[in-house]
C-alpha positions in Angstrom: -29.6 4.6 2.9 -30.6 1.1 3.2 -30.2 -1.2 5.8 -27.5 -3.0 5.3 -24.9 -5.4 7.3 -21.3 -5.0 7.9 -18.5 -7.2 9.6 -16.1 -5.0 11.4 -11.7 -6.2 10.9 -9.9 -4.7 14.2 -7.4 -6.5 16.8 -7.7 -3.8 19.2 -10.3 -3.5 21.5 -10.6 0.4 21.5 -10.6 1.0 18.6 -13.0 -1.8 18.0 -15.2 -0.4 20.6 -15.1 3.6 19.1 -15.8 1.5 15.6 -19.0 0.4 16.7 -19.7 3.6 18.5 -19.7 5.4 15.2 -22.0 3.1 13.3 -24.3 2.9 16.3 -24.5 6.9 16.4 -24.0 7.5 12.5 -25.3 4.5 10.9 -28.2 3.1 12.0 -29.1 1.3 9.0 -25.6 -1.0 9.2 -26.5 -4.3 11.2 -23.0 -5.6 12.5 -23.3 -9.1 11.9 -19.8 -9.6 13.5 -16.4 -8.3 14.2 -12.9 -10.2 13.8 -9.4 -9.8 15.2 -7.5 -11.8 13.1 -7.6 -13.6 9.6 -8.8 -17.2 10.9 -11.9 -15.5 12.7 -12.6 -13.1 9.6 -13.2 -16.3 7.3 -14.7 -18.0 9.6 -17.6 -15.1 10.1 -17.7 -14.8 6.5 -18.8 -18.1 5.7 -21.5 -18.3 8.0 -23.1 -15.1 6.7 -22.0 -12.7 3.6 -21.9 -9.0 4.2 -22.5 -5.9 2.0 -19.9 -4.1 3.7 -16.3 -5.4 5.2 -15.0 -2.6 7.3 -11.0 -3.6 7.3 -8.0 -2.6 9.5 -4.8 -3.4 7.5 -2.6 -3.7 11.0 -3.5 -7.3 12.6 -1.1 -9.2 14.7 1.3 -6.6 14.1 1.1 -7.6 10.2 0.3 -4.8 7.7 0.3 -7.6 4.3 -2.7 -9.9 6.2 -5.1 -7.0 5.5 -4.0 -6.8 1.9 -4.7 -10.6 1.0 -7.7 -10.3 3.2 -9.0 -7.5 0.8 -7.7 -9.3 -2.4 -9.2 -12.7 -1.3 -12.5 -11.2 -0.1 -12.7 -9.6 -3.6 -11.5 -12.6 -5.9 -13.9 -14.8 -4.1 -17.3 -12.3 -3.2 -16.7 -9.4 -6.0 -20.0 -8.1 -4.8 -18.9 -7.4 -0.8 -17.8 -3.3 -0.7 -14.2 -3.5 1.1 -13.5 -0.1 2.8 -10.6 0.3 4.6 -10.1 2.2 7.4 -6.7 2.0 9.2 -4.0 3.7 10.9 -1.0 3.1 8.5 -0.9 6.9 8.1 2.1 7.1 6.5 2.8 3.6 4.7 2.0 5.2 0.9 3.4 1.8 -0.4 0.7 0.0 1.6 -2.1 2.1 0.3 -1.1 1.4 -3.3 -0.8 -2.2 -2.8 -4.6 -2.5 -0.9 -6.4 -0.2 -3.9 -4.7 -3.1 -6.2 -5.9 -5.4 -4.6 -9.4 -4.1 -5.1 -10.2 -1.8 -1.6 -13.4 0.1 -2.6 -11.9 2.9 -0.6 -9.6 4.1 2.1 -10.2 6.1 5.1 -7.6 6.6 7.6 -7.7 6.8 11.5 -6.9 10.6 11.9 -9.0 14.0 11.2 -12.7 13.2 10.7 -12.1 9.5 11.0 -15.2 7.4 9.8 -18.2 9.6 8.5 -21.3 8.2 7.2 -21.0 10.1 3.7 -17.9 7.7 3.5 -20.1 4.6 4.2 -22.8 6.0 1.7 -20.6 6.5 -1.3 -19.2 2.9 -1.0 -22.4 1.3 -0.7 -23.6 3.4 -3.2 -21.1 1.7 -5.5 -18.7 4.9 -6.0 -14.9 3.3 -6.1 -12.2 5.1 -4.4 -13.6 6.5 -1.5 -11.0 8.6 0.3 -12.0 10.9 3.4 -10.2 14.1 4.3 -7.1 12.9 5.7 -5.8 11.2 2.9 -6.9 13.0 0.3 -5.2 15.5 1.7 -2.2 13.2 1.0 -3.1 12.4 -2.4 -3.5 16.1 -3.4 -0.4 17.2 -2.0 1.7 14.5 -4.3 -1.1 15.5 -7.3 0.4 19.3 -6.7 3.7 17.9 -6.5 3.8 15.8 -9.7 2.0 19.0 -11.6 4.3 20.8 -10.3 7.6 18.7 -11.6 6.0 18.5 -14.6 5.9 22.1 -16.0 9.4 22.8 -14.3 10.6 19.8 -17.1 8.2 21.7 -20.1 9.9 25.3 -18.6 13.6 23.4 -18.6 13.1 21.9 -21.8 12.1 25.0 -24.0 14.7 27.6 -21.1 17.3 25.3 -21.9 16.7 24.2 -25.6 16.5 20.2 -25.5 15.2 18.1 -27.9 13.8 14.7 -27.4 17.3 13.3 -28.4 19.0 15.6 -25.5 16.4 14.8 -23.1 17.4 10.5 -24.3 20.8 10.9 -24.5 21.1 12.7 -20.7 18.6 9.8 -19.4 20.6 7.1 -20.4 23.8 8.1 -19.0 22.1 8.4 -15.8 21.2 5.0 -15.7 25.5 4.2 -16.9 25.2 4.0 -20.3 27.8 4.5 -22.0 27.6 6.6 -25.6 28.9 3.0 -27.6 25.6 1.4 -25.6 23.5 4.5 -26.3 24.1 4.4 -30.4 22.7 1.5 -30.1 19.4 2.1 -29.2 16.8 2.2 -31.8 15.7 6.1 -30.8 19.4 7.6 -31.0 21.0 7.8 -34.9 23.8 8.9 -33.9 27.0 7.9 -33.9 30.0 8.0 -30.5 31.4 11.1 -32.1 28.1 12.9 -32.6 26.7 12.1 -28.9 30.3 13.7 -27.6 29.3 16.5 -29.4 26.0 16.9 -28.5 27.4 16.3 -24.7 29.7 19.3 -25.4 26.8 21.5 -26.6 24.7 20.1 -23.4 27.7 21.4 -21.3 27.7 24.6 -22.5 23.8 25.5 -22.4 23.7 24.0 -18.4 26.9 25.6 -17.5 27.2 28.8 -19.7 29.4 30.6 -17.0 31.5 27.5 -16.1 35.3 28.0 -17.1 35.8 24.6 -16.1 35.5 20.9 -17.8 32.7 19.0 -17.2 32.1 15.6 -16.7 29.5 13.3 -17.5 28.3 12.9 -14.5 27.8 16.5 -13.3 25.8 17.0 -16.5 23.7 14.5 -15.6 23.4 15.9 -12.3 22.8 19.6 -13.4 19.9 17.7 -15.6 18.2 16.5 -12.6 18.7 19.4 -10.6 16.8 21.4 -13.6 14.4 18.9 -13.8 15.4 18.1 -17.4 14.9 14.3 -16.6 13.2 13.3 -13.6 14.6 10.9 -11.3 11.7 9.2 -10.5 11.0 8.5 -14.2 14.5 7.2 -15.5 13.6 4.3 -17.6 15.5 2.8 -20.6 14.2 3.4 -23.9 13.7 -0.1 -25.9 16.6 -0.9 -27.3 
């Protein structure tokens, strides 16, 4: 690797110091031109000498959202300076998401294996979306997760028989649609009478065994529970 230099973003002095420690032992080609514990010191480094490399710590002054608009700042105004972040918001998901937006070359978080020099390499190599072990761990288990929902809603849709107007029709009244909203979107030509029907033949493929009347609304539940329409996905249609 070449030499190359690096300002270091940490508020707390020990984890500061164990930051240096590991590009002192690891990566002797870095040059630390400077470390900063808040915003104002960061720019002020930063405009006296440009870095290849911003390490960044999203937690400053007890802040999580001045890291993000460092990273997005530093990456609207030097596109060419690698941002990797390495940070102890271990379980702030929504944070992660909003620093890759805002253009992080990479993530690494403070647990497991920490900091390693192929980490370094890869962003100054120019690879984006550099994650180490601990959070790709993360990643992988939602990946496996989302998979996962996904063929239990191909298995519930061909199990239980629904077509793309079922799979519509059940969505929308889970948002409170009612069927007079629903005929009118541009997807469903069908009528109030028809959609009553169809809800009736819903009824009886979820609940085949049920001697009882169901209700909209445990048919919509029965839908989730089967993973017929997915929660996390419920969307209008255009109308």
């Amino acid at each position: 690797m070449e030499k190359f230099k690096v300002i270091i973003v940490e508020d707390i002095p020990l984890e500061l110091k164990g930051t240096e420690g590991i590009f002192r032992n690891d990566l002797p080609e870095a040059e630390i031109i400077g470390t900063a514990d808040s915003e104002v010191s960061y720019w002020k480094l930063i405009k006296q000498q440009l870095p290849d490399l911003v390490l960044l710590d999203l937690g400053l002054g007890g802040s999580t959202t001045v890291g993000v608009e460092i990273c997005r700042q530093t990456k609207e105004t030097y596109p060419e300076v690698k941002v990797l972040i390495f940070t102890g918001e271990i379980l702030n998901e929504k944070l992660w998401v909003d620093v890759l937006d805002a253009g992080a070359d990479g993530i690494c978080l403070k647990s497991g294996e920490l900091l390693t020099r192929g980490d370094v390499f890869s962003v100054m190599s120019g690879k984006r979306l550099v994650f180490n072990q601990p959070i790709l761990e993360k990643i992988i288990e939602r990946f496996k997760h989302s998979v996962g929902s996904q063929l239990m809603h191909q298995e519930a849709m061909i199990d239980y028989e629904i077509d793309e107007y079922d799979e519509r029709f059940l969505r929308h009244l889970a948002l409170g649609y009612t069927k007079e909203q629903i005929t009118t979107l541009r997807g469903m030509p069908f009528g109030v009478k028809s959609l009553e029907k169809r809800q009736n033949d819903l009824v009886q493929k979820l609940f085949p065994d049920s001697g009882r009347s169901v209700n909209a609304t445990r048919l919509v539940v029965r839908a989730l529970e089967l993973r017929i329409i997915d929660i996390d996905n419920l969307v209008p249609d255009e109308d």
